[in-house]
C-alpha positions in Angstrom: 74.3 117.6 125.1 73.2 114.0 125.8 75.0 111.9 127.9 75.2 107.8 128.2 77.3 105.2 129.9 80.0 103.6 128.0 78.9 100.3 127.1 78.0 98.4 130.2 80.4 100.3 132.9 78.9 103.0 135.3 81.2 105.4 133.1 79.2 108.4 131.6 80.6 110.1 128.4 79.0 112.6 126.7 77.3 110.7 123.2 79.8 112.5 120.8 83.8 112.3 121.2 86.2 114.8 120.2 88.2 113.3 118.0 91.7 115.3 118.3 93.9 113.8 115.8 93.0 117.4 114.1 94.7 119.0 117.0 98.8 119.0 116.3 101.6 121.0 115.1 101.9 120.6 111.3 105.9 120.3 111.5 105.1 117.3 113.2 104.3 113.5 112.4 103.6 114.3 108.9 100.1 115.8 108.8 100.5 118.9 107.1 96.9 119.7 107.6 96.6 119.6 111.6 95.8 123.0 113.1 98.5 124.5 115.7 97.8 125.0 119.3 96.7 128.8 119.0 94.0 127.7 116.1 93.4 124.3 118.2 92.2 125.9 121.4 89.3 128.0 120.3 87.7 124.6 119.3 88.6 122.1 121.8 87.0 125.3 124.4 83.9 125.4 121.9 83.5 121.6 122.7 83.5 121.7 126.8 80.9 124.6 126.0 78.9 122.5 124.0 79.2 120.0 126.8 81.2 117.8 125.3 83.3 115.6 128.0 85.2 113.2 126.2 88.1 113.4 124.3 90.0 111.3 122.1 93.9 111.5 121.3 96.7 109.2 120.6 100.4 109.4 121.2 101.2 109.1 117.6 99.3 112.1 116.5 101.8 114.9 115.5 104.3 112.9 117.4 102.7 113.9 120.8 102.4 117.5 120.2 98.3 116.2 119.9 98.4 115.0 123.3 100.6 118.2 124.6 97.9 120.8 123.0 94.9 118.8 124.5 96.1 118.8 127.8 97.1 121.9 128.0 93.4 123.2 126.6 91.9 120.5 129.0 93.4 122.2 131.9 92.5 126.1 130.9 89.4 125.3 130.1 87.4 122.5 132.9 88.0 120.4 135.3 90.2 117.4 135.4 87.1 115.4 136.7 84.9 116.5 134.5 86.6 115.1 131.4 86.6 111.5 129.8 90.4 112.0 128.8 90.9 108.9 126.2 94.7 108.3 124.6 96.4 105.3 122.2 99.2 103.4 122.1 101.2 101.5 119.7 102.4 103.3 116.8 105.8 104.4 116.0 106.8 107.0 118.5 110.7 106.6 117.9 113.1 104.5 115.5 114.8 101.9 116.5 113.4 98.4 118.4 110.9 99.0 120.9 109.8 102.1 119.8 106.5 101.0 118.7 104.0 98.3 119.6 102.2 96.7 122.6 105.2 94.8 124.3 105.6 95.0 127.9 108.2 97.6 127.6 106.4 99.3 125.2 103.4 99.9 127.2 105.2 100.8 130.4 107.1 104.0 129.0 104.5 105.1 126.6 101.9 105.1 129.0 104.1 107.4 131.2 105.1 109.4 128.3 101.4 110.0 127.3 100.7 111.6 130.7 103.5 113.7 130.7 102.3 115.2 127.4 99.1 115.1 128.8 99.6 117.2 132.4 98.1 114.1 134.4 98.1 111.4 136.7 96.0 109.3 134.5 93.8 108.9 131.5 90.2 107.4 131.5 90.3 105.1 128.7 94.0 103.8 127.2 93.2 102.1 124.0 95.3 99.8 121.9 95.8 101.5 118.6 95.9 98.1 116.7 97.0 94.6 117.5 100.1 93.8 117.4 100.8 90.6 115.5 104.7 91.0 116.8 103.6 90.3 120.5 102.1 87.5 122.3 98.6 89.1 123.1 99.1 87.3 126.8 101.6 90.0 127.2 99.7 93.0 126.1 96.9 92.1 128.3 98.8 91.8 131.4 100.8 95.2 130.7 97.5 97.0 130.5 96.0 95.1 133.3 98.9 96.1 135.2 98.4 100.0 133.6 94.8 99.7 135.5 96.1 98.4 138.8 98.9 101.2 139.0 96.3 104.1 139.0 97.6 105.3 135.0 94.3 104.5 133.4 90.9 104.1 134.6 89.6 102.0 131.7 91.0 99.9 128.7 89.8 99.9 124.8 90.7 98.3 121.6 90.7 99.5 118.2 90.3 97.9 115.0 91.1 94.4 114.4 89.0 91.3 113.6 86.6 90.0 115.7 87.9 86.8 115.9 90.8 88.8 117.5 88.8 90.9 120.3 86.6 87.8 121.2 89.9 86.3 122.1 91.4 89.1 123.8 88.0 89.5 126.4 88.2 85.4 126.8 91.9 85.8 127.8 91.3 88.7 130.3 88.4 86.9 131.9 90.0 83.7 131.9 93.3 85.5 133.6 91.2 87.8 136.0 92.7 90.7 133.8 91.2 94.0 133.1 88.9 93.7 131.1 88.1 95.8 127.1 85.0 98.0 128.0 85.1 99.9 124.3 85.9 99.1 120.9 86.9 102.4 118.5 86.4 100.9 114.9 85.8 102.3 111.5 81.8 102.8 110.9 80.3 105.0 108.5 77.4 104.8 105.5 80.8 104.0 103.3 82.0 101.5 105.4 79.7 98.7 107.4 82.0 96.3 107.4 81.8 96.0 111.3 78.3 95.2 110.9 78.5 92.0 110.2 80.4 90.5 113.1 82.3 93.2 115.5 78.9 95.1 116.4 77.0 91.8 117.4 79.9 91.1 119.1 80.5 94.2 120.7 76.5 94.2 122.0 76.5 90.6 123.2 79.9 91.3 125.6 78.4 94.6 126.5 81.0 96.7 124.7 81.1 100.4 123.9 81.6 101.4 120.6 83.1 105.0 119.3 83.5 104.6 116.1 86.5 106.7 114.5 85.5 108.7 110.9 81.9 108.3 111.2 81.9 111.0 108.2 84.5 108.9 106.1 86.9 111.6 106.6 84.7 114.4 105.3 83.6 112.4 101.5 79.7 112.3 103.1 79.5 116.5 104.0 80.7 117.5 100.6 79.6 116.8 96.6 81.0 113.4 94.8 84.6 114.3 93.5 85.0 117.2 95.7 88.6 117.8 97.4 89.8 119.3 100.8 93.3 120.1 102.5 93.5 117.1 104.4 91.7 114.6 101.7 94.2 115.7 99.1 97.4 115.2 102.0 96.2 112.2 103.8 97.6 109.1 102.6 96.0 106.6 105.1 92.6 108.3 104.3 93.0 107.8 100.4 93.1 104.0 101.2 89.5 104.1 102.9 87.0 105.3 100.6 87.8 103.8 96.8 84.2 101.9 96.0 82.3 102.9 92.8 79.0 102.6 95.3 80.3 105.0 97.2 79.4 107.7 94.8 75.9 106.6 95.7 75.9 106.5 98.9 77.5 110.0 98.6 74.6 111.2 96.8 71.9 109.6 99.0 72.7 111.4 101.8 72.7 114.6 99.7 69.0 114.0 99.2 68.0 113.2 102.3 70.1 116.3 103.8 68.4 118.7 100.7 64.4 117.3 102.0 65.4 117.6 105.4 66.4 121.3 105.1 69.8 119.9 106.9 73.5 120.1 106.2 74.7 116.4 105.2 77.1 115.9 108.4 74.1 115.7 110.7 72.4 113.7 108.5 75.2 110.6 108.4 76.1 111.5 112.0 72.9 110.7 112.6 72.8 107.3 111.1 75.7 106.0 113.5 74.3 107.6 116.4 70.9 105.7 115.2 73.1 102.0 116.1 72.1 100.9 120.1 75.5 99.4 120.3 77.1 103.0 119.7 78.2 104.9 122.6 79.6 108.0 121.1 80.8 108.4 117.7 84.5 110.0 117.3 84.1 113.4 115.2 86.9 115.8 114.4 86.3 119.1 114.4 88.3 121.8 112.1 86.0 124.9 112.2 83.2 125.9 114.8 80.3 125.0 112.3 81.4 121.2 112.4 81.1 121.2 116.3 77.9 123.1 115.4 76.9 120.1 113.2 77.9 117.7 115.5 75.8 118.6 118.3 72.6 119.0 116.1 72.6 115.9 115.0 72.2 114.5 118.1 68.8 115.6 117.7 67.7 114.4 114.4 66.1 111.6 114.2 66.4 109.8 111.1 62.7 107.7 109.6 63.3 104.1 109.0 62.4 104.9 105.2 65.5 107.3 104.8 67.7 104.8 106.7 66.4 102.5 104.0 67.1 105.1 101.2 70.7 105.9 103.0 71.9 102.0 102.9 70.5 100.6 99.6 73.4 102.2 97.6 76.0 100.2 99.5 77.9 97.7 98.8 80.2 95.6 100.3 84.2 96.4 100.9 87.0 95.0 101.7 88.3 95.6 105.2 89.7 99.0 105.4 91.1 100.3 108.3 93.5 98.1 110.1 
């Protein structure tokens, strides 16, 4: 395993994330094709073998049965102080007002909530799942400042939005003397670049982290053009992500390049974000031992600047997707 520091802080994290949205009980939150606890533990125990040490959940996956299985896993199987433990806020956790979003109130309890679930004190990084267009952004910072100051999180992240958006959010928190964002989690892959054009030049000029969720487009670049899975055929957020003709393209680029290289195609288009400076550790999920397998080779594959060349001259550009 390779380690680095998350953007500019002294905080190592191994260079991939587990990604544990995967990790859930299917009866819950409406993702039929999460694995339950006694299939979820073999993995998440393959990962701290691998050397894996950070991993990435939210409070909205399963409806916090995600954050219940990972803690649980986290504490049979290392150390508390070995982990990166990152978790998310603001989706719906419960009907009715204030049971979603980044208001005050809303922070307060779901942070607590989240380390119940979680068996801890605190979580390394608490991220904001989206922004919240509902709340003054004033009053999210300060919550999550205030988060920091009471010993519940180590660190604070973003997640997708605009740039226009984060670059507004760091001036506020310096301006303010508030924690400040030290990692952005936004949606990069060879099918979607989007970010390229303004978060990742942000992102390197404020000395941000980036761990970018789906770096495999949710499994399209592993598998053959058209081809189907369990989770692509039930995920309704995912079918919104990937609907380009050039995709196809892409799709098939990285076929090639995976066929001359004598290398399944996951390592190859892991490889690619890894490849970005600005990239701390990409978020992968992991639903059987030869994607963790995958994973960790890539880290190790080194891709020429003339396959990167062949890789990216299929794409073109999308609309936003993601947030």
């Amino acid at each position: 395993m390779q380690y680095t520091t998350l953007g500019s802080t002294g905080l190592q994290v191994s260079r991939l994330a587990l990604g544990c949205m995967t990790y859930g009980e299917p009866e819950r939150g409406g993702h039929p094709w999460t694995l339950p606890e006694d299939q979820s533990r073999p993995l998440i125990r393959q990962a701290v073998e691998a050397g894996i040490t950070f991993f990435d959940t939210a409070n909205v996956y399963s409806d916090g049965s995600s954050e219940e299985i990972v803690g649980r896993a986290l504490k049979d199987f290392t150390r508390r102080e070995d982990v990166v433990l990152a978790t998310k806020v603001h989706g719906r956790m419960r009907p009715g007002p204030n049971g979603a979003g980044l208001s005050r109130k809303a922070i307060l309890h779901e942070i607590d909530a989240s380390l119940t679930r979680l068996g801890t004190d605190h979580v390394d990084l608490y991220q904001i799942h989206r922004w919240d267009r509902t709340t003054p952004v004033e009053e999210t910072l300060e919550a999550l400042h205030d988060v920091v100051k009471a010993g519940k999180a180590r660190y604070i992240g973003a997640s997708s939005m605009w740039a226009w958006q984060f670059a507004k959010a760091l001036h506020l928190q310096s301006a303010h003397g508030w924690t400040r964002f030290v990692s952005m989690q936004d949606h990069l892959n060879l099918l979607n670049r989007e970010e390229e054009r303004e978060m990742l030049p942000l992102c390197a000029d404020e000395g941000i982290g980036v761990v970018p969720w789906s770096p495999l487009a949710r499994g399209r670049l592993t598998r053959d053009v058209g081809s189907t899975t369990a989770r692509s055929e039930t995920d309704e957020f995912g079918k919104t992500l990937y609907t380009e003709p050039s995709d196809d393209d892409v799709i098939r680029a990285v076929g090639e390049v995976a066929a001359e290289r004598g290398v399944p195609r996951a390592q190859v288009a892991l490889a690619w974000v890894l490849r970005k400076p600005v990239v701390s550790a990409p978020i992968v999920g992991a639903s059987r031992p030869g994607h963790l397998d995958d994973a960790v080779a890539a880290l190790e594959l080194e891709l020429t600047d003339d396959e990167v060349a062949r890789l990216e001259a299929p794409y073109r550009p999308h609309p936003v997707a993601g947030f």
